[in-house]
ZATORKE-148927 format. One record per residue: residue number from 1; residue in one letter; chain; x, y, z of N, C-alpha, C, O in turn. Coordinates in steps of 0.2 Angstrom, whole numbers, plus 5000, padded with zeros to 4 digits. Example, Ala and Ser with C-alpha at 12.3 -4.5 7.8 and 13.67 -1.06 7.14 Angstrom:
<lumtis>
num  residu  chaine  n_xx  n_yy  n_zz  ca_xx  ca_yy  ca_zz  c_xx  c_yy  c_zz  o_xx  o_yy  o_zz
1  A  A  5066  4972  5039  5062  4978  5039  5066  4984  5039  5071  4983  5042
2  S  A  5064  4989  5035  5068  4995  5036  5064  5000  5039  5067  5006  5040
</lumtis>
This chain:
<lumtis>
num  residu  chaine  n_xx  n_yy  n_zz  ca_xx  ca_yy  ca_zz  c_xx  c_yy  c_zz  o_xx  o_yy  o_zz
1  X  A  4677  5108  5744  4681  5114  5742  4683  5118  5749  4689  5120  5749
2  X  A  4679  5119  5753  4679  5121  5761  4687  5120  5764  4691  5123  5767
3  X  A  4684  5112  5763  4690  5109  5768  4697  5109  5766  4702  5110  5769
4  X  A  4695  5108  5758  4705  5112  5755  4706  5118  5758  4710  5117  5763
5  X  A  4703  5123  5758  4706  5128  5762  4707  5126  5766  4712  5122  5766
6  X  A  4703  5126  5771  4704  5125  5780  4709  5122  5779  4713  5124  5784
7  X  A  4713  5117  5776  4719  5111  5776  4726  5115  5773  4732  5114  5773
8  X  A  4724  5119  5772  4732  5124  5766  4733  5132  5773  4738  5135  5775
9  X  A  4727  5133  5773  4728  5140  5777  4733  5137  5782  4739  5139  5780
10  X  A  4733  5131  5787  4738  5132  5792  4747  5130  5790  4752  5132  5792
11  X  A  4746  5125  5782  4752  5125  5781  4755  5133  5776  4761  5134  5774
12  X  A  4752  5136  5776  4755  5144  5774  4756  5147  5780  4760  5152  5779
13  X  A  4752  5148  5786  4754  5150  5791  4760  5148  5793  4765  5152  5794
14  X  A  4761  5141  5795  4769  5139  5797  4774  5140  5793  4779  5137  5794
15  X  A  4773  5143  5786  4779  5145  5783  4780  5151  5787  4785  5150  5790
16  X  A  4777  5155  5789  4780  5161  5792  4783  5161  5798  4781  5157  5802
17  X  A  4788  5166  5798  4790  5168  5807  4785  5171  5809  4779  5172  5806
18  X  A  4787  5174  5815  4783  5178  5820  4789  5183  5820  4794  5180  5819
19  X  A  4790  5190  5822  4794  5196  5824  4789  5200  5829  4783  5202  5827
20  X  A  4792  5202  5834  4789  5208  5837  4796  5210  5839  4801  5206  5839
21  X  A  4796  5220  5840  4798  5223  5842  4795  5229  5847  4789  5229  5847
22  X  A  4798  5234  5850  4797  5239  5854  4801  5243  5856  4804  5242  5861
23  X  A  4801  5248  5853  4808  5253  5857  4806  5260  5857  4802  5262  5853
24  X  A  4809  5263  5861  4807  5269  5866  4809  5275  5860  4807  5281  5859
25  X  A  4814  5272  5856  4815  5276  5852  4820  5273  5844  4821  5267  5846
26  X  A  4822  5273  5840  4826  5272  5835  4824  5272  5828  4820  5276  5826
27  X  A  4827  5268  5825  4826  5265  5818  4826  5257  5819  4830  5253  5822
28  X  A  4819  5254  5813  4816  5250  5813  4818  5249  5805  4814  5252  5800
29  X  A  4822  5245  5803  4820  5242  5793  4817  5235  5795  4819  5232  5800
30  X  A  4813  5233  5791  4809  5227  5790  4810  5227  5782  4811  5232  5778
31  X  A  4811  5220  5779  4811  5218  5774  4807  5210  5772  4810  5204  5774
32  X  A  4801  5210  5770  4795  5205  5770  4796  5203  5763  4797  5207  5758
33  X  A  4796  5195  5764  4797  5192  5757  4792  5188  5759  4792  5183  5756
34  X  A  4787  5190  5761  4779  5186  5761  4777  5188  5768  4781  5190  5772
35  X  A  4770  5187  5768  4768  5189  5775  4764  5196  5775  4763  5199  5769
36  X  A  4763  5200  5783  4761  5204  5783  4765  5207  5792  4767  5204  5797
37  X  A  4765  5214  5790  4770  5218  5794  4762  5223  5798  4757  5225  5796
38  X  A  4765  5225  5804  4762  5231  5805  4766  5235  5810  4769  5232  5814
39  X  A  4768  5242  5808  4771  5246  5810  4768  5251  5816  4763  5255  5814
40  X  A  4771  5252  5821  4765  5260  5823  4773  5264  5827  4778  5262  5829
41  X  A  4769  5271  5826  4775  5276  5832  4775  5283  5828  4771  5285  5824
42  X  A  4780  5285  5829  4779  5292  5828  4788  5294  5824  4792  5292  5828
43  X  A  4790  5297  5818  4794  5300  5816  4793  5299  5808  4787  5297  5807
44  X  A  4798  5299  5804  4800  5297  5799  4799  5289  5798  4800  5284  5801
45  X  A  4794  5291  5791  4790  5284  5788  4793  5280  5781  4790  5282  5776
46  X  A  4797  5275  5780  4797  5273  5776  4793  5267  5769  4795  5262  5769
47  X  A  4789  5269  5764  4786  5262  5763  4785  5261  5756  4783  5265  5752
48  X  A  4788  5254  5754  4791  5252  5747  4786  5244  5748  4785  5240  5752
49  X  A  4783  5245  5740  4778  5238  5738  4779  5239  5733  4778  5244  5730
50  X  A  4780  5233  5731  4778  5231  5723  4771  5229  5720  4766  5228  5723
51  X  A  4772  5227  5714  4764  5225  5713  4762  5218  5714  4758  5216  5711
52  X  A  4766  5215  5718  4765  5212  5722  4762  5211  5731  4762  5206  5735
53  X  A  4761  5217  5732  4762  5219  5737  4758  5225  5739  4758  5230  5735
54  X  A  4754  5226  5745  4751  5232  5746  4753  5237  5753  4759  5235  5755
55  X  A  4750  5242  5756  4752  5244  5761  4747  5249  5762  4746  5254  5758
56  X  A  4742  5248  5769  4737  5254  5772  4742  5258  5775  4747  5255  5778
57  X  A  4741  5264  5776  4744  5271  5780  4738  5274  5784  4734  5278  5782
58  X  A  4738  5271  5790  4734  5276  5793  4738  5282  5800  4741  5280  5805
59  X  A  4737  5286  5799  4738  5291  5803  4740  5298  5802  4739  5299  5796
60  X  A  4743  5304  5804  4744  5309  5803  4753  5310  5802  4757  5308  5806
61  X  A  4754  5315  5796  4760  5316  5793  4759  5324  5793  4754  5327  5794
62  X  A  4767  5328  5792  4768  5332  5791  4766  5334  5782  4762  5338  5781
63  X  A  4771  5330  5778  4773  5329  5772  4770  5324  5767  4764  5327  5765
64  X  A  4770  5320  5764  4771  5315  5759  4774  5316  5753  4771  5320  5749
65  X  A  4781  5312  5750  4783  5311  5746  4781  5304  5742  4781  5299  5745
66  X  A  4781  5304  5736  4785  5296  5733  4792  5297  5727  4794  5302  5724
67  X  A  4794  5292  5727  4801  5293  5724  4802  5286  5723  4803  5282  5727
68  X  A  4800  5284  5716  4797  5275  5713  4792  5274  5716  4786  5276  5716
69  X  A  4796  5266  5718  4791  5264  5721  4788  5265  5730  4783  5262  5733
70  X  A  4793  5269  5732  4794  5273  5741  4788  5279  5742  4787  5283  5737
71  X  A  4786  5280  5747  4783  5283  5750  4785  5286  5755  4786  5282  5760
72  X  A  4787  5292  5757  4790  5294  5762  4786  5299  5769  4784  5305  5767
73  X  A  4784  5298  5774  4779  5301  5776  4785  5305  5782  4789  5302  5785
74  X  A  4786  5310  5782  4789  5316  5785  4783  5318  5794  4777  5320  5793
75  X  A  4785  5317  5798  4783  5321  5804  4777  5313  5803  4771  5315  5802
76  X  A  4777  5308  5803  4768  5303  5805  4770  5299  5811  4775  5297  5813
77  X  A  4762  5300  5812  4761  5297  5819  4756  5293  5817  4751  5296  5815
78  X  A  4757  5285  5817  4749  5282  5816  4754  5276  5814  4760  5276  5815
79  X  A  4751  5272  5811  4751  5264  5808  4751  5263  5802  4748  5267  5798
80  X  A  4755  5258  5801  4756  5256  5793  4753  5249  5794  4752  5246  5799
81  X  A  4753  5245  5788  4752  5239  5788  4752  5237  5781  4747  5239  5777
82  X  A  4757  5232  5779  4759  5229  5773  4759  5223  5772  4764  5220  5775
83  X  A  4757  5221  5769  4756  5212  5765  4755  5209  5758  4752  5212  5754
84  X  A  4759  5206  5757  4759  5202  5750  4767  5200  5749  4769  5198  5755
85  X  A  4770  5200  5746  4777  5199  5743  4782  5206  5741  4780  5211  5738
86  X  A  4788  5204  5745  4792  5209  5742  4791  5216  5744  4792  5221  5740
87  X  A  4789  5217  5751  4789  5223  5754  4793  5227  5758  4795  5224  5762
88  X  A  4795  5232  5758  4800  5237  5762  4797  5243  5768  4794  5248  5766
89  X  A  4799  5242  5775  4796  5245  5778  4802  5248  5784  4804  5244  5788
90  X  A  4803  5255  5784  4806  5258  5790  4803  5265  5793  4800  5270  5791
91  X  A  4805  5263  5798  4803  5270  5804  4808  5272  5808  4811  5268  5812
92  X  A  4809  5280  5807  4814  5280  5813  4811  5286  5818  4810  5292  5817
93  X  A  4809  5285  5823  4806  5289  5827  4807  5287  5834  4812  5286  5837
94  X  A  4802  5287  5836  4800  5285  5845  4793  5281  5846  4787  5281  5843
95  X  A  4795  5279  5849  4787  5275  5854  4788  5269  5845  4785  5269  5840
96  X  A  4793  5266  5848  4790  5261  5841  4787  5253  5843  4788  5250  5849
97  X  A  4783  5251  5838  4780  5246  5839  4780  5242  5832  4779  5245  5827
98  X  A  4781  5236  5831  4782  5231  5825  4779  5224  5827  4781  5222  5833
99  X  A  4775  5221  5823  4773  5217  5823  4772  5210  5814  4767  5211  5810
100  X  A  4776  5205  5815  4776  5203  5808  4772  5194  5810  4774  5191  5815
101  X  A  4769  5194  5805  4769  5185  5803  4771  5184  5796  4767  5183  5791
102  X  A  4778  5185  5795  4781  5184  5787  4786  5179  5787  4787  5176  5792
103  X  A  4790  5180  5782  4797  5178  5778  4798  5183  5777  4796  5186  5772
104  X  A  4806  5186  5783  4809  5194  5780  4814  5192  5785  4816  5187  5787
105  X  A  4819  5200  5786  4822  5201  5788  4822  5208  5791  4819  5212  5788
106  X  A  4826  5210  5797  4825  5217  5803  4830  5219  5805  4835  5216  5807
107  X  A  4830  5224  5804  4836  5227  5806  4833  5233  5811  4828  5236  5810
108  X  A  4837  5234  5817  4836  5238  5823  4842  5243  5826  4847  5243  5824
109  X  A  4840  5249  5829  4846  5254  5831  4843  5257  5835  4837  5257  5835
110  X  A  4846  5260  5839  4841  5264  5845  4841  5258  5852  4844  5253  5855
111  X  A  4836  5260  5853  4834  5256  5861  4825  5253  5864  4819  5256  5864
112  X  A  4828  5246  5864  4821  5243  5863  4823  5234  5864  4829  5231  5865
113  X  A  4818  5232  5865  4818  5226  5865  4813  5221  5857  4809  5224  5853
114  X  A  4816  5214  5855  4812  5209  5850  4811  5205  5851  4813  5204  5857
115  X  A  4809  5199  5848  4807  5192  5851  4807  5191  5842  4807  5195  5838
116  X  A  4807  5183  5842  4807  5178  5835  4807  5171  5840  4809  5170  5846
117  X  A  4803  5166  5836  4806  5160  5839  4810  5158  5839  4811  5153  5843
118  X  A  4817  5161  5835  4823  5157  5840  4824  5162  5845  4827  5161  5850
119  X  A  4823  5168  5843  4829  5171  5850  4821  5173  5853  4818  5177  5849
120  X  A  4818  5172  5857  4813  5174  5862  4813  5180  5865  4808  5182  5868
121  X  A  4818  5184  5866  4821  5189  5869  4826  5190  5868  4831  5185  5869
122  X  A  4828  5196  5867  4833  5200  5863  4832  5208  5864  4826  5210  5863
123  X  A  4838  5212  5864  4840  5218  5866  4842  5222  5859  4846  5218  5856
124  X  A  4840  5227  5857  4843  5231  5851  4843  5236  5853  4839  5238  5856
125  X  A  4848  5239  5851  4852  5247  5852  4856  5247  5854  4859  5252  5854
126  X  A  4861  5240  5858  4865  5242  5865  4871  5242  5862  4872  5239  5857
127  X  A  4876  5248  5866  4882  5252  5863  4880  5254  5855  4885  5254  5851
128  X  A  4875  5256  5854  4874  5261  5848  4874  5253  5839  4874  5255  5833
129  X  A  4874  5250  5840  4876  5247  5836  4868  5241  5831  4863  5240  5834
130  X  A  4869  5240  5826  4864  5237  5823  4864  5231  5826  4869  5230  5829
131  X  A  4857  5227  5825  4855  5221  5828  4851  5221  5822  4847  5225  5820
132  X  A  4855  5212  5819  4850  5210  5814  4848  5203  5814  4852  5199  5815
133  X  A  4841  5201  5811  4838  5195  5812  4832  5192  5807  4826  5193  5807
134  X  A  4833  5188  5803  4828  5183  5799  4825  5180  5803  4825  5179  5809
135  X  A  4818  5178  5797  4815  5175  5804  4808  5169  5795  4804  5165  5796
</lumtis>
């Protein structure tokens, strides 16, 4: 029974992309249809799970609201991090940082750099404008 797993783990790993991002400042939407996200920076917190789906919050907030199934973290500084199916995750602040091994899609604004295996290097924010990317 060992060995099935050890045999299944890496073909569910290779379904996943990879996404990193970094930016000095902006907004960050991530959209995970499998997988797991991690979030860190400082501003405005967005975060949407279903019951398929969970999310750790750690760090310090002004506020917290929810509104359904959204959590909204007003003034937080710290890290999120969300896995399972069908998650929703945005930040709009400064010092961002993202990190995914899923099936999703990103959307970007502000100023900053991403990586995916297809595009290895990529610029988002420039001339004000969205940058977006499946993976």
């Amino acid at each position: 029974m060992a060995f099935l797993a050890f045999a299944v783990t890496p073909a569910i790993a290779s379904a996943y992309g990879e996404f990193r991002a970094e930016g000095k400042r902006g907004w960050v939407k991530f959209t995970g249809r499998g997988g797991s996200v991690t979030v860190e920076g400082k501003g405005k917190l967005w975060v949407t799970v279903t019951r398929d789906s969970k999310a750790y919050v750690d760090g310090t907030y002004k506020t917290h609201t929810r509104d359904g199934m959204t959590d909204y973290y007003e003034g937080f500084q710290g890290k999120a991090t969300l896995s399972g199916l069908n998650f929703k995750v945005a930040l709009r602040g400064e010092n961002i940082r993202i990190e995914a091994l899923a099936r999703g899609k990103a959307s970007m604004n502000g100023a900053g750099t991403f990586s995916t295996k297809k595009n290895p290097s990529g610029k988002w924010g420039e001339d004000y404008k969205w940058v977006h990317c499946s993976f």
